[in-house]
NUVO-542113 format. One line per 5 residues: for each residue x, y, z of C-alpha. Coordinates in pm, whole numbers. Example, Ala and Ser with C-alpha at 12.3 -4.5 7.8 and 13.67 -1.06 7.14 Angstrom:
2
1230:-450:780 | 1367:-106:714
REM end
This chain:
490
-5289:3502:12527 | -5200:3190:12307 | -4888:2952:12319 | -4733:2886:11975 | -4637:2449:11947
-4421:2324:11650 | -4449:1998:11595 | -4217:1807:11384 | -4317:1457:11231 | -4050:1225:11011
-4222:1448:10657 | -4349:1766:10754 | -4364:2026:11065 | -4612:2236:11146 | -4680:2553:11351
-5010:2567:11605 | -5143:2852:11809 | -5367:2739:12110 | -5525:2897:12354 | -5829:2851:12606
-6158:3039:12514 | -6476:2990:12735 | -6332:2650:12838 | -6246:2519:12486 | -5899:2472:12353
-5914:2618:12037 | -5598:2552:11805 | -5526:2707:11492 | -5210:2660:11256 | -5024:2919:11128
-4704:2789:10958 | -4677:2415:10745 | -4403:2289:10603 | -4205:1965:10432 | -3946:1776:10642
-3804:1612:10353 | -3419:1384:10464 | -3152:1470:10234 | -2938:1217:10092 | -2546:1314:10015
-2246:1094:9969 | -2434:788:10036 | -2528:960:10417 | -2871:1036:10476 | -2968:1356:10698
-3187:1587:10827 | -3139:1958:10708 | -3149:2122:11062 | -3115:2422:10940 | -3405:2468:10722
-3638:2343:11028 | -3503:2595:11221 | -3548:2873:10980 | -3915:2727:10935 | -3928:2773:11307
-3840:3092:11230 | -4115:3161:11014 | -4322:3040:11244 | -4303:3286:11489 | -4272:3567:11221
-4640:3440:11080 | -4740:3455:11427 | -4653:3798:11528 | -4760:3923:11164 | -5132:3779:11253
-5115:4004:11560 | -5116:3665:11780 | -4987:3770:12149 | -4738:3444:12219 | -4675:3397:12597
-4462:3117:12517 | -4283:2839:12275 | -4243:2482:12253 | -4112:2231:12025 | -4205:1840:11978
-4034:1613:11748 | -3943:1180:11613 | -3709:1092:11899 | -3334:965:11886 | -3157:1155:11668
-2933:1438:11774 | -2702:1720:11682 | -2354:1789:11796 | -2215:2110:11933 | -1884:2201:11928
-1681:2379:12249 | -1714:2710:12036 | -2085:2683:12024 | -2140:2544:11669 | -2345:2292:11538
-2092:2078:11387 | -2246:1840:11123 | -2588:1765:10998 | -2749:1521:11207 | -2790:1186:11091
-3085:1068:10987 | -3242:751:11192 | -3279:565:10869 | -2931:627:10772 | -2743:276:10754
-2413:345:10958 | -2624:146:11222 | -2604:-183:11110 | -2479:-413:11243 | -2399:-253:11578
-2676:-359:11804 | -2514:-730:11800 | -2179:-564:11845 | -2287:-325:12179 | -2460:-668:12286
-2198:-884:12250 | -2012:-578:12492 | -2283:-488:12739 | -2522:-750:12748 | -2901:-724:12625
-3075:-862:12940 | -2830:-583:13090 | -2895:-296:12853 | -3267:-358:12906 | -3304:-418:13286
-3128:-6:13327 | -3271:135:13074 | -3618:-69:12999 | -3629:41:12631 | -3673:-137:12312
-3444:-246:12035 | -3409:-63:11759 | -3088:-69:11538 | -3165:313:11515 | -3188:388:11870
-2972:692:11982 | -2710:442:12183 | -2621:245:11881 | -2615:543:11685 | -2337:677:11907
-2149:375:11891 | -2168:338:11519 | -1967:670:11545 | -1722:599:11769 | -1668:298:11622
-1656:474:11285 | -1402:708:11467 | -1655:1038:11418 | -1424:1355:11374 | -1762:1497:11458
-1772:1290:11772 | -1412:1340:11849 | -1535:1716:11844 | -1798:1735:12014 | -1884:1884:12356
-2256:1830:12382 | -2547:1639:12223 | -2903:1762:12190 | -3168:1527:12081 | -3348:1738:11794
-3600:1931:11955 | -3309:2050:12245 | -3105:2121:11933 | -3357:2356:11788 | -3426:2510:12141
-3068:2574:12170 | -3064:2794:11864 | -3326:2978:11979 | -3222:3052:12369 | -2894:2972:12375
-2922:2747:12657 | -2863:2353:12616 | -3073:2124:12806 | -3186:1776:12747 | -3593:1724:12801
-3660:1381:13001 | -3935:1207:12762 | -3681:1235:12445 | -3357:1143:12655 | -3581:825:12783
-3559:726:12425 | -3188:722:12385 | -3153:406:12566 | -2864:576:12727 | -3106:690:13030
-3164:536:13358 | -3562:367:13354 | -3602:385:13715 | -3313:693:13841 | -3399:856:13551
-3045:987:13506 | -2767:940:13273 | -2640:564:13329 | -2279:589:13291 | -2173:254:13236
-2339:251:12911 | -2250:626:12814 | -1914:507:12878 | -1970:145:12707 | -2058:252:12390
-1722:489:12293 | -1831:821:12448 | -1808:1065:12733 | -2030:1147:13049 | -2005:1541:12977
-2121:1483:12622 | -2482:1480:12786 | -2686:1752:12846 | -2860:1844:13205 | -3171:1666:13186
-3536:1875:13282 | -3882:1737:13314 | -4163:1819:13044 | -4304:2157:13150 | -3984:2383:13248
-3896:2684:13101 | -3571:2664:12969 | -3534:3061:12895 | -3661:3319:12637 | -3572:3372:12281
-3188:3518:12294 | -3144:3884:12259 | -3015:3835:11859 | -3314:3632:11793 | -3552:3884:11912
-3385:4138:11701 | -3434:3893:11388 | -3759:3810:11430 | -3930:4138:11603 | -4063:3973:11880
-3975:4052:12287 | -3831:3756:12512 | -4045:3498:12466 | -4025:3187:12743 | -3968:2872:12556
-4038:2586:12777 | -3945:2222:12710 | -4272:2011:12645 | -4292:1642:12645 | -4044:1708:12367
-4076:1346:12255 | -4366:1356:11987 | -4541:1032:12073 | -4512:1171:12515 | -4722:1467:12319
-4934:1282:12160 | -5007:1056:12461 | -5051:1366:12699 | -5368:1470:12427 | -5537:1163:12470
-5887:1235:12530 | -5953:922:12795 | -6130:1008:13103 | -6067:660:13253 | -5740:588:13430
-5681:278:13257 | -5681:314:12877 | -5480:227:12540 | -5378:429:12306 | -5225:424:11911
-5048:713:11808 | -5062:651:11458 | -4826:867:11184 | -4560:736:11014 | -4497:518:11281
-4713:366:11502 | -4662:368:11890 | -4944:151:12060 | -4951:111:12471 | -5050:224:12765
-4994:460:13059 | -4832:341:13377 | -4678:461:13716 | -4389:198:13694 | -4188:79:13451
-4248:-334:13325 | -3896:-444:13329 | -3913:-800:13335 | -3859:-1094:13160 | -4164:-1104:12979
-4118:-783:12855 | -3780:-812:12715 | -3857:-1101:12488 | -4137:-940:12327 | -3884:-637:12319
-4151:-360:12432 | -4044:3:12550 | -4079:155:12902 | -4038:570:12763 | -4065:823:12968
-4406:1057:12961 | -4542:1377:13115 | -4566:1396:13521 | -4327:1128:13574 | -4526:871:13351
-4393:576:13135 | -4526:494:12790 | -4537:88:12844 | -4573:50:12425 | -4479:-118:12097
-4291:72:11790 | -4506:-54:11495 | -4400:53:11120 | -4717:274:11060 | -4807:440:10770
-4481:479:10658 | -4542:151:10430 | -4795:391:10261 | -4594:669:10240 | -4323:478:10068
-4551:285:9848 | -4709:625:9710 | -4387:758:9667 | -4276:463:9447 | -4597:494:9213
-4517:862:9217 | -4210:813:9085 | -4322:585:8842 | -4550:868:8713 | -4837:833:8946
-5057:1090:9108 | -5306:978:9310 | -5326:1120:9688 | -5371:921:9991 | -5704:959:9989
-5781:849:9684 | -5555:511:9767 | -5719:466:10102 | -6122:488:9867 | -5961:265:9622
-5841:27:9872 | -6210:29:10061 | -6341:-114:9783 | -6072:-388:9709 | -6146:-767:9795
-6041:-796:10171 | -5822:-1060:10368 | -5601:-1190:10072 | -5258:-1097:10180 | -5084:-1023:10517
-4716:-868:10624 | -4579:-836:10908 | -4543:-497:10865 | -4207:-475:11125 | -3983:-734:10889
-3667:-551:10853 | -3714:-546:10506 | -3974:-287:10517 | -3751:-1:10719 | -3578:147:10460
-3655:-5:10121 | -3558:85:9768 | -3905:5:9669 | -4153:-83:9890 | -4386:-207:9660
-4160:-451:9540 | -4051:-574:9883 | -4433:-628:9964 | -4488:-859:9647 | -4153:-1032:9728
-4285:-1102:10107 | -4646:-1216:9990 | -4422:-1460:9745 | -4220:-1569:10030 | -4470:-1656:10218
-4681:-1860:9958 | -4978:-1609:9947 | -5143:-1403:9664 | -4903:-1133:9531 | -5074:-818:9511
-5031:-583:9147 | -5220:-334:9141 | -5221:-13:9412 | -5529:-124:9570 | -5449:-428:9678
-5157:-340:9837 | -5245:-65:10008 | -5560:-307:10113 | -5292:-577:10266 | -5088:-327:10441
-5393:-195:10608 | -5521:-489:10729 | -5209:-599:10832 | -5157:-293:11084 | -5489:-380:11199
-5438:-733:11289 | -5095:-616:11408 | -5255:-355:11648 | -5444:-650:11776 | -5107:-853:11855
-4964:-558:12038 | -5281:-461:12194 | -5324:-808:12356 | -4961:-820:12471 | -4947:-497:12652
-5241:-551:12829 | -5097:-900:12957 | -4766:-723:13052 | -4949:-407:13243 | -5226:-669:13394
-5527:-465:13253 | -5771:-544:13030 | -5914:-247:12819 | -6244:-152:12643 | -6101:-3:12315
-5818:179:12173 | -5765:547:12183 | -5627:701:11873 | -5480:991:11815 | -5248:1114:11527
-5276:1210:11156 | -5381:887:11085 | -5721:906:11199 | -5786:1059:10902 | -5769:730:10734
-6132:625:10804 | -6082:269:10665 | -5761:189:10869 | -5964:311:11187 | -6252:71:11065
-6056:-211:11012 | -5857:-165:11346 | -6225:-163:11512 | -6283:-538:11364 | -5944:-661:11407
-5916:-588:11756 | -6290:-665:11807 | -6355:-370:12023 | -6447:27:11964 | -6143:236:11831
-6275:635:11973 | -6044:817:11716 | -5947:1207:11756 | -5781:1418:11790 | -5565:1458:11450
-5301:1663:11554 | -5244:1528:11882 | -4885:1596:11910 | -4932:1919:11901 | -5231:1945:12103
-4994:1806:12387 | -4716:2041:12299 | -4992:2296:12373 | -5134:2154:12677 | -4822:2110:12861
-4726:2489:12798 | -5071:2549:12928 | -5006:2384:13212 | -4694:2528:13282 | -4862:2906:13218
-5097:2778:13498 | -5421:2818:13306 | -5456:2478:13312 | -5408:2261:13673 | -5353:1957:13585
-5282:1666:13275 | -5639:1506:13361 | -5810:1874:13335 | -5628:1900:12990 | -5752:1561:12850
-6115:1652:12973 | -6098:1996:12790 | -5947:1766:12476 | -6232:1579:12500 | -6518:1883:12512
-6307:2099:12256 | -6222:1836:11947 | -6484:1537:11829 | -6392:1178:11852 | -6538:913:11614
-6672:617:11736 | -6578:284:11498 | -6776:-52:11632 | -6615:-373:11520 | -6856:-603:11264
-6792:-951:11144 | -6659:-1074:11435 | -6601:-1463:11342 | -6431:-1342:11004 | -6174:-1131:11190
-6144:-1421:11433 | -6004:-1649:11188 | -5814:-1390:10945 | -5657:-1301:11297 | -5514:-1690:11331
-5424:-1689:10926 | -5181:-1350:11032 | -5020:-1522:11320 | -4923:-1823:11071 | -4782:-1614:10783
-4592:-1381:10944 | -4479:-1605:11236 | -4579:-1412:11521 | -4754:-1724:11702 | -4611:-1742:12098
REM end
């Protein structure tokens, strides 16, 4: 029997079948499609609705292939939500976390609650778009929606509740909210209640590996399919992606790298000091009672953006073809720091990259090549920053990065991560959110016993490349040139 996994990232969603065969975890997907933000009225949101009748299709495709499903899961981005009125009813679109209704209001819930405070209950880093400052952008805003409201569901939850009727919050995507407890792991009321809204508007929280309940009875009449369990996974994408890691040593990093880029490490405890608060890292929740000590990093959403601008401008090359071209551009010219504000939700990225390369007194780069050259080496030599600082904060020292994620398909970001960080990068697997999503499901179907079983079976089943770093006094110094333009020297 095979579990069915959809796993949605920040521009597309896709639909896996895995199952064990001889050992092996063989995956297969059935159903892809866009996850493409719609703008209206100056608002920009997610279309729930079309993701859940993608879902939909999803499950259709898999019954039509004559695939026996035992049971469902869902992994998506983390902090945004829906919200469901007392009748039921999803009442608006949810907002999406690049919308701008947030600025401004981390000062203002600072200012109220206290940063040192916010971070020593909750352990989780600042981000103008994280779910708490969301929330009090609307009740700030005075939200009819809000005003309305009788529940929240972060996204996945949302799309669960559609399909079982049953509303339950999953603990590694409520750990993002910075609304939940780092060490109680519940609901911390003080800050529900500081930022405008109510205790009850929070859903029952379950750990990564319950089953929530089957597919309702009108569901299984639309789609032609029995009850099917669907269980809440590490719902959080990156918690997915984490649980897929293929390390067979207790101590390792890890770079989920997508759009954005999570790098850290596994630990028992949260790090909620000092130390850790200045240099603003995250203490997330992960599969078996976990915490993802790690870094939010832009990603490869600087590429995304920048193709999308030439595209618009009449261009048509693929990523591929940008990532070749880029290989064979002149190296270490130009540096960003690819977390400025500037670069989270530009008009045109390329443009803001020539403008910060001007800024800073450096070489502006023209043509596509270069650019996507400097943004590349500039996540490299970022990783390296982050790297360094988590394993000062955890009090390991590690022998190379695990990475997972679609962008391991980007052979010369994987290369230059190797020299920047001047030790091996083992990349693979690609889809490793939804490798987790199937692993945990696994798990809780009993066929497999345990998260360290699962990662060995990753490891046998899909093949990691090895990158060795090269030209190590080069990357040395081009490390030291980063730190001074972008002004990340301690």
């Amino acid at each position: 029997m095979s579990v069915l996994a959809f796993d949605l990232g920040a521009s597309s969603g896709r639909a896996v079948v895995g199952r064990l065969t001889e050992g092996r975890l063989v995956v297969e997907e059935v159903h892809r499609f866009p996850n493409d933000p719609v703008e209206v009225g100056g608002r920009l949101y997610w279309d729930i609705l079309r993701l859940y009748h993608e879902i939909k299709q999803g499950i259709v495709k898999a019954r039509q292939q004559g695939i026996d499903v035992r049971s469902i899961g869902i992994d998506s981005w983390a902090v945004d939500f829906g919200l469901i009125g007392a009748n039921g009813e999803l009442i608006a679109n949810p907002y999406h976390y690049r919308d701008r209704h947030t600025d401004g209001v981390m000062d203002e819930v600072f200012a109220k609650l206290g940063k040192a405070s916010i971070y020593a209950r909750t352990g989780l880093q600042f981000l103008q778009f994280n779910t708490m400052y969301q929330l009090a952008a609307l009740a700030k805003a005075d939200s009819p929606a809000l005003s309305a409201a009788d529940k929240l569901l972060m996204i996945p939850d949302l799309l669960r509740y559609f399909l079982t009727g049953v509303m339950k919050g999953e603990y590694t995507n409520a750990s993002t909210t910075q609304l939940l407890g780092a060490v109680d792991r519940a609901w911390d009321e003080a800050l529900v209640a500081g930022v405008g809204v109510r205790r009850s508007l929070l859903p029952d929280v379950v750990q990564p590996g319950t089953v929530v309940g089957p597919l309702a009875p009108r569901v299984q009449e639309e789609l032609l399919v029995g009850p099917i369990p669907v269980v809440a996974v590490a719902e959080h994408d990156t918690a997915s992606a984490v649980a897929a890691v293929p390390a067979l040593e207790a101590d390792f990093a890890y770079l989920s790298c997508g759009t954005w880029s999570l790098l850290g490490t596994e630990l028992d405890e949260p790090v909620l000091t000092e130390q850790a608060l200045a240099w603003n890292f995250t203490n997330e929740g992960g599969y078996g009672g976990t915490y993802r000590l790690l870094k939010n990093i832009m990603g490869l959403w600087l590429v995304q953006e920048c193709k999308r601008a030439w595209d618009k401008a009449g261009g048509s090359r693929s990523f591929a073809e940008l990532a070749e071209r880029a290989a064979e551009a002149k190296g270490h010219v130009s540096y960003i720091d690819p977390d400025d504000d500037r670069f989270l939700s530009p008009a045109d990225m390329p443009a803001e990259i020539r403008a910060y390369c001007r800024e800073t007194g450096q070489p502006v780069p023209t043509a596509e090549a270069e650019t996507i050259r400097c943004v590349l080496e500039s996540l490299a030599l970022k990783y390296r920053y982050v790297l360094e600082r988590t394993e000062a904060l955890a009090g390991k020292t590690f022998g190379g990065l695990h990475i997972v994620g679609g962008g391991i398909q980007n052979e010369l970001l994987c290369r230059l991560t190797a020299d920047a960080i001047r030790r091996p990068v083992w990349a693979g697997p690609a889809e490793g959110s939804a490798i987790g999503n199937v692993l945990v499901q696994l798990i809780a179907a009993g066929d497999i016993t345990s998260l360290a079983e699962g990662r060995r079976i990753v490891r046998d089943s899909f093949g990691v490349a090895t990158y060795e770093p090269t030209d190590g006094e080069r990357w040395s110094a081009e490390y030291e040139r980063f730190l001074d333009i972008t002004k990340l020297r301690s």
